[in-house]
PLY file of the C-alpha trace (Angstrom):
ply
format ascii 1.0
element vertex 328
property float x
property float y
property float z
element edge 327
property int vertex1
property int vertex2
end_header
16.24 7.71 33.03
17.04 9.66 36.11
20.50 8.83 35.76
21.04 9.51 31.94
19.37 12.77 32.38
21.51 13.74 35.05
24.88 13.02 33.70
23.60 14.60 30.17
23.04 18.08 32.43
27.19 17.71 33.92
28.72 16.89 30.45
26.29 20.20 29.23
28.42 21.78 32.24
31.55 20.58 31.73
31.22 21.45 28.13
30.75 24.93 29.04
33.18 25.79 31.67
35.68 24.63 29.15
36.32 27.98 28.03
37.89 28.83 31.69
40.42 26.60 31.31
41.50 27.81 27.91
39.74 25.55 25.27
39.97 27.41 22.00
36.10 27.93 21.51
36.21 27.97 17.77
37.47 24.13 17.84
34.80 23.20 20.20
31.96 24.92 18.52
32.97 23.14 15.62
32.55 19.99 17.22
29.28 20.69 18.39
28.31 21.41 15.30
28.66 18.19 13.49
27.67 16.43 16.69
24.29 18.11 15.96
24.83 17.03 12.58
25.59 13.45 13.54
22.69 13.51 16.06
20.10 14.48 13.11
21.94 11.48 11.04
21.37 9.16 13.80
17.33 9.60 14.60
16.84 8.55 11.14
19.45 5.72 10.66
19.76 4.36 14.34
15.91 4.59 15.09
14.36 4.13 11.85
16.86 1.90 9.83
17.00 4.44 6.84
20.55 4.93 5.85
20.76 8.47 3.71
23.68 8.67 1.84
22.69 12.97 0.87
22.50 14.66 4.76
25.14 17.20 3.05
22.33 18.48 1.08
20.79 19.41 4.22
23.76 20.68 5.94
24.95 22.45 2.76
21.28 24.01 2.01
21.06 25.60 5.24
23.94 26.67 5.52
23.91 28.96 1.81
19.99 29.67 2.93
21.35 31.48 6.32
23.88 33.05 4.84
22.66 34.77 2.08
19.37 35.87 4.33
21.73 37.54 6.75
24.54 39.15 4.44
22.05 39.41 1.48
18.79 40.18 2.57
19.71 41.76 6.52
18.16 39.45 8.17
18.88 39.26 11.87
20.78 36.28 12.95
17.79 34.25 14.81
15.67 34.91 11.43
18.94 34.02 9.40
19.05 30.88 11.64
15.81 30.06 11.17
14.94 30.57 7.21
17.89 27.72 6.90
16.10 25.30 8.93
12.89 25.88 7.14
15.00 25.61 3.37
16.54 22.22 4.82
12.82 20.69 5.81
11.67 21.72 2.56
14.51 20.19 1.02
14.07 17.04 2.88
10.17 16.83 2.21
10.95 17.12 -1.66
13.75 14.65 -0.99
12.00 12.10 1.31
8.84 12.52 -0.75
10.87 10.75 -3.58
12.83 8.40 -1.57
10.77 7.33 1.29
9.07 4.59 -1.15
12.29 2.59 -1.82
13.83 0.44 0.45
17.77 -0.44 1.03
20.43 0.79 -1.03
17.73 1.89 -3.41
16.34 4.44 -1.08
20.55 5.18 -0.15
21.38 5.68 -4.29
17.85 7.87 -3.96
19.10 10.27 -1.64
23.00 10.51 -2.82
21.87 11.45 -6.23
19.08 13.93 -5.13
21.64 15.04 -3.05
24.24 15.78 -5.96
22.30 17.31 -7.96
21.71 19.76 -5.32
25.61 20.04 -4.96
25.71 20.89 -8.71
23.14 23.43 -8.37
25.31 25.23 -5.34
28.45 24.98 -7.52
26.71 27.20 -10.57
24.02 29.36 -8.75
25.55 32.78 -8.77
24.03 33.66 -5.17
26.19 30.57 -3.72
30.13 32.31 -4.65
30.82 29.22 -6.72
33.64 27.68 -5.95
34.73 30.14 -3.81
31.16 29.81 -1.49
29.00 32.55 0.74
32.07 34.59 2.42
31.59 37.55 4.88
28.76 36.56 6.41
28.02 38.87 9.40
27.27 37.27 13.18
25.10 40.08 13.70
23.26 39.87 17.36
20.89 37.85 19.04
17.76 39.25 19.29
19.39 42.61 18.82
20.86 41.85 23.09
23.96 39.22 22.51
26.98 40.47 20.64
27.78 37.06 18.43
30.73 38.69 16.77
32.92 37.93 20.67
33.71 34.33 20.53
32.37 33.67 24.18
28.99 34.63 23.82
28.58 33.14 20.59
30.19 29.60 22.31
27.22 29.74 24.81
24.74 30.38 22.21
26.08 27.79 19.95
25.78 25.13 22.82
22.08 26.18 23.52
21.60 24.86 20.26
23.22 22.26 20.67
21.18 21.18 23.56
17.54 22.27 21.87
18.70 20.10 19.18
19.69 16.85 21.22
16.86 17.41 23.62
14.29 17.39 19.90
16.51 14.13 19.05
16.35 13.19 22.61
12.33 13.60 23.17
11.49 12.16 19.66
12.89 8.50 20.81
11.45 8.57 24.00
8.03 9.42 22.90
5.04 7.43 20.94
6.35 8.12 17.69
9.23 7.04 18.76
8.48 3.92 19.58
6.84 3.55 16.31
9.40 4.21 14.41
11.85 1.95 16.33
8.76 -0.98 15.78
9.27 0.03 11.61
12.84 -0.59 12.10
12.59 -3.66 13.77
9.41 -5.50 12.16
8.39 -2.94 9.37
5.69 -5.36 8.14
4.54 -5.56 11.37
3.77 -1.80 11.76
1.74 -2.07 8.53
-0.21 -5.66 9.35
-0.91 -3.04 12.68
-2.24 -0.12 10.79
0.21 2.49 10.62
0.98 4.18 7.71
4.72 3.24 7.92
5.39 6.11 5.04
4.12 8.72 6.94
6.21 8.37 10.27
9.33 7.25 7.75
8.55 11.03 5.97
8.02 12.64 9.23
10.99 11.46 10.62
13.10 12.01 7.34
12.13 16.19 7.29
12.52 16.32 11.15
15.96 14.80 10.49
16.46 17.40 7.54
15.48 19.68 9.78
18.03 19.37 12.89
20.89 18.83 10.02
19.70 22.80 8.79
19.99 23.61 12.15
23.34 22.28 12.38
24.62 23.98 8.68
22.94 27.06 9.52
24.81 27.19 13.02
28.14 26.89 11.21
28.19 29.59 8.90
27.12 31.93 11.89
30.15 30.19 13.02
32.86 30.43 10.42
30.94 33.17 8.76
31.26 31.64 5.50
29.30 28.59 3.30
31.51 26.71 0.92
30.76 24.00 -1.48
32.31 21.44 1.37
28.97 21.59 3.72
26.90 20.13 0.36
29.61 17.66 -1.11
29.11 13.90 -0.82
31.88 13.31 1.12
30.39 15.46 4.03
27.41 12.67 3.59
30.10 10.25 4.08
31.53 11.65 7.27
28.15 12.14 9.28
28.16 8.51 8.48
31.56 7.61 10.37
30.65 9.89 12.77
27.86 8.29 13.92
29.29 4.11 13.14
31.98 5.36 15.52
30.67 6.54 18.36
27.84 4.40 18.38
24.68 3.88 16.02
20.88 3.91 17.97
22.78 5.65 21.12
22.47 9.41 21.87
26.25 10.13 23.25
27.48 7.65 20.30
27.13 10.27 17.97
28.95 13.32 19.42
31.88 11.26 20.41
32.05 10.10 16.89
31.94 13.83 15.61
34.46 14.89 18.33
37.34 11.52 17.30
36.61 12.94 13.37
36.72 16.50 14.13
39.87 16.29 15.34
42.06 13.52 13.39
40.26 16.05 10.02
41.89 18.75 11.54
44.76 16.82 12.20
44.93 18.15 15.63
46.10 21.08 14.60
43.25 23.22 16.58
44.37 21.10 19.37
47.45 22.62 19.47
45.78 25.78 20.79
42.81 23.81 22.47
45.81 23.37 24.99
47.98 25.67 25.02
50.54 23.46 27.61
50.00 20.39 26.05
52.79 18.50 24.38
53.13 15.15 22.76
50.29 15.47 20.26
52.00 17.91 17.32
53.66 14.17 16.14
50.14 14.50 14.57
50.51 17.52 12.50
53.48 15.67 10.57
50.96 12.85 8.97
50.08 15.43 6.59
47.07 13.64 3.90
48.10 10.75 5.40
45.49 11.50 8.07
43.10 10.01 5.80
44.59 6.56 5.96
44.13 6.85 10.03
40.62 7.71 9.83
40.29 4.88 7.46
41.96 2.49 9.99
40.04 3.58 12.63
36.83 2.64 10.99
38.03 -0.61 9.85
39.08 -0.96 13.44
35.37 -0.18 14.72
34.00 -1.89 12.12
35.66 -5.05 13.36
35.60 -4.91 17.08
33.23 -2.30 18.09
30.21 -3.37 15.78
27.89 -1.24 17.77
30.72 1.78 18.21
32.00 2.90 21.03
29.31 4.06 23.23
27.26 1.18 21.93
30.02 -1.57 22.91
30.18 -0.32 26.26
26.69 -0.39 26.60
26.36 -3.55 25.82
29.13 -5.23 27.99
27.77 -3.23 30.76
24.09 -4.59 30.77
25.44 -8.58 29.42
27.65 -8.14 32.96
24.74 -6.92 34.68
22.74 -9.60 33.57
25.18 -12.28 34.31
25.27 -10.64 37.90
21.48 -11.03 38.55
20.72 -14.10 36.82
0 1
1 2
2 3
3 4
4 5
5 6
6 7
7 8
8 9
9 10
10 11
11 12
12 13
13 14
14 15
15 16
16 17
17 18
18 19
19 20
20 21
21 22
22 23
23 24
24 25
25 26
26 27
27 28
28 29
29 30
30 31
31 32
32 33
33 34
34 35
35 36
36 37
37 38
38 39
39 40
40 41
41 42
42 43
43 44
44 45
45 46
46 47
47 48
48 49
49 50
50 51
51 52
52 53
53 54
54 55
55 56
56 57
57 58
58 59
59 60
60 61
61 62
62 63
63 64
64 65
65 66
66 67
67 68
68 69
69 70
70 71
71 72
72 73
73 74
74 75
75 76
76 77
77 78
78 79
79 80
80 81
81 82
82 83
83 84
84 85
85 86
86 87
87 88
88 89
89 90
90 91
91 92
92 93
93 94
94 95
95 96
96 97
97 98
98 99
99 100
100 101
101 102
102 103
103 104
104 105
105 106
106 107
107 108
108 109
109 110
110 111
111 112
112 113
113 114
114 115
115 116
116 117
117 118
118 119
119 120
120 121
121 122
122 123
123 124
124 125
125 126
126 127
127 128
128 129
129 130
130 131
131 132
132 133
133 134
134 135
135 136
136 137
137 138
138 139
139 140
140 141
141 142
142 143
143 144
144 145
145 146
146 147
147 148
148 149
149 150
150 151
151 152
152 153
153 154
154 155
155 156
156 157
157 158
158 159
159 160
160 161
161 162
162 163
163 164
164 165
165 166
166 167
167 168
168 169
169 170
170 171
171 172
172 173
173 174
174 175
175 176
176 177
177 178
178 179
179 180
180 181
181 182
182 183
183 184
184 185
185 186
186 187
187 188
188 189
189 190
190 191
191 192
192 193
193 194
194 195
195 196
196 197
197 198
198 199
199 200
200 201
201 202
202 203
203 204
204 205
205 206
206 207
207 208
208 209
209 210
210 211
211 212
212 213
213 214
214 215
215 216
216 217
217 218
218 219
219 220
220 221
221 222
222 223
223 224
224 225
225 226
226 227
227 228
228 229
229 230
230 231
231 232
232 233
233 234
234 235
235 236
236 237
237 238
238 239
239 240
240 241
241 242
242 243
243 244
244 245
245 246
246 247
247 248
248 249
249 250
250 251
251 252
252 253
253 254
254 255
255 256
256 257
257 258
258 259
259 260
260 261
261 262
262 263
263 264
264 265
265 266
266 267
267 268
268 269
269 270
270 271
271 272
272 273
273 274
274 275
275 276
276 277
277 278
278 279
279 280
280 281
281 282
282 283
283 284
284 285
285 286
286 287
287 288
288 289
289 290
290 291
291 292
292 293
293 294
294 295
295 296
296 297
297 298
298 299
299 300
300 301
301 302
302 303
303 304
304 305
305 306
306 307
307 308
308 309
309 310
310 311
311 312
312 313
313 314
314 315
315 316
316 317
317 318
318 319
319 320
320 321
321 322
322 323
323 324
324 325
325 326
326 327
């Protein structure tokens, strides 16, 4: 544990000293973003076993919530910051409330509609922009000291929330209730033969879940100082998915390498361009065009078949079946 903790505290410092050797800080906070995203995915699919097919509703939610508190009501941007997370718990205590009782693709179907019908709701409320979403919305300061509207300082803050939210993720596994809910994953009936009341810690960890995906949506309109109707559409639902099948379900790096391989081929590289400024050899990518779908579409067919675990998970694996081999 040692070990994990310590190479989690030099990727935190490589990740920020990238800005000193000219990483476009926009592209990366993006990437943190949905790896916070991915990470709030993952506690509740990878630990629990409950696959939610309506995160977006989360990450949309908060994101429209935080927005129209700080350009709206002049909120400052830690209160802005935290309304959203509070909309996106309530959202997923409504939510989970409905769904936690179903089991399988019931409890998946659950949560998609639910999840639409808050998408709907975004796409006619007048507070929302329509179509056209929640533009303008100021950075503000932090706690009226940190000037978020410079890119730098708001990179820095952005990646402390990053790390409060992987460290929540992070703490929740390796706890009790952690444990717990990896038992309900693996023996559900089990858990309830035992006594536990296997809804409860399901609900629990479904709004705690919601929760870190507001955080996430509510970080990226500060961000991009806008909310669109993307953050709350299904296929945003879909992508947290991929994220976290690619880089590795159950694992806690898994996740933001998934988000950082999708990030990128949706952008189609093209931040990349100016994430290096010297680097040549990957604009080929820009000329895919839509076709970029298609490659993210191989890729998880190509995970899907060789890397059932992802990535992170694979590697895992063949690391501790060689260890084992070693010392046995």
């Amino acid at each position: 544990m040692n070990r994990q903790l310590i190479a989690y505290i030099l990727l935190a410092i490589i990740i920020g000293a990238l800005p000193m050797f000219g990483v476009y800080p926009i592209f990366v906070m993006k990437i943190l973003c949905y790896a916070l995203f991915a990470c709030a995915f993952n506690l509740l699919q990878g630990y629990v076993g409950l696959l939610s097919f309506g995160h977006a509703a989360f990450l949309g939610g908060a994101a429209y919530a935080t927005g129209h508190a700080a350009k709206v009501w002049g909120l400052s941007t830690e209160l802005s910051i935290l309304f959203g997370v509070i909309m996106a718990a309530i959202l997923g205590a409504i939510i989970g409330g409905l769904a936690i009782r179903r089991k399988g693709i019931y409890f998946t179907m659950i949560t998609l509609a639910l999840s639409q019908m808050i998408y709907f709701f975004f796409l006619q409320a007048p507070f929302t922009g329509g179509e056209d979403g929640l533009q303008g919305v100021p950075r503000g300061t932090l706690f009226g000291l940190i000037d978020l509207s410079k890119d730098l300082n708001l990179y820095y803050v952005v990646l402390a929330i990053f790390i409060f939210g992987f460290f929540i993720c992070w703490r929740c596994v390796n706890s009790p209730f952690g444990s717990v809910l990896k038992a309900i994953k693996e023996n559900e009936s089990r858990c309830i033969s035992l006594g536990y009341d296997v809804d409860q810690y399901k609900l629990i960890a479904f709004v705690l879940s919601a929760a870190l995906a507001g955080l996430a949506g509510a970080t990226k309109t500060i961000v991009f100082v806008s909310a669109t109707l993307s953050d709350a559409v299904w296929q945003t639902s879909g992508l947290v998915v991929l994220m976290t099948l690619i880089g590795g379900m159950g694992t806690f790096i898994g996740p933001v390498l998934g988000a950082l391989i999708v990030v990128s081929l949706e952008n189609k590289i093209g931040d990349m361009g100016r994430l290096f400024a010297d680097t040549t050899g990957i604009q080929w990518f820009n000329s895919l065009g839509e076709s970029v779908s298609l490659v993210m579409g191989l890729i998880f067919i190509l995970c899907v078949m060789t890397f059932r675990r992802g990535i992170v998970g694979e590697i895992r694996y063949k690391f501790r079946h060689n260890f084992v081999k070693k010392h046995v």
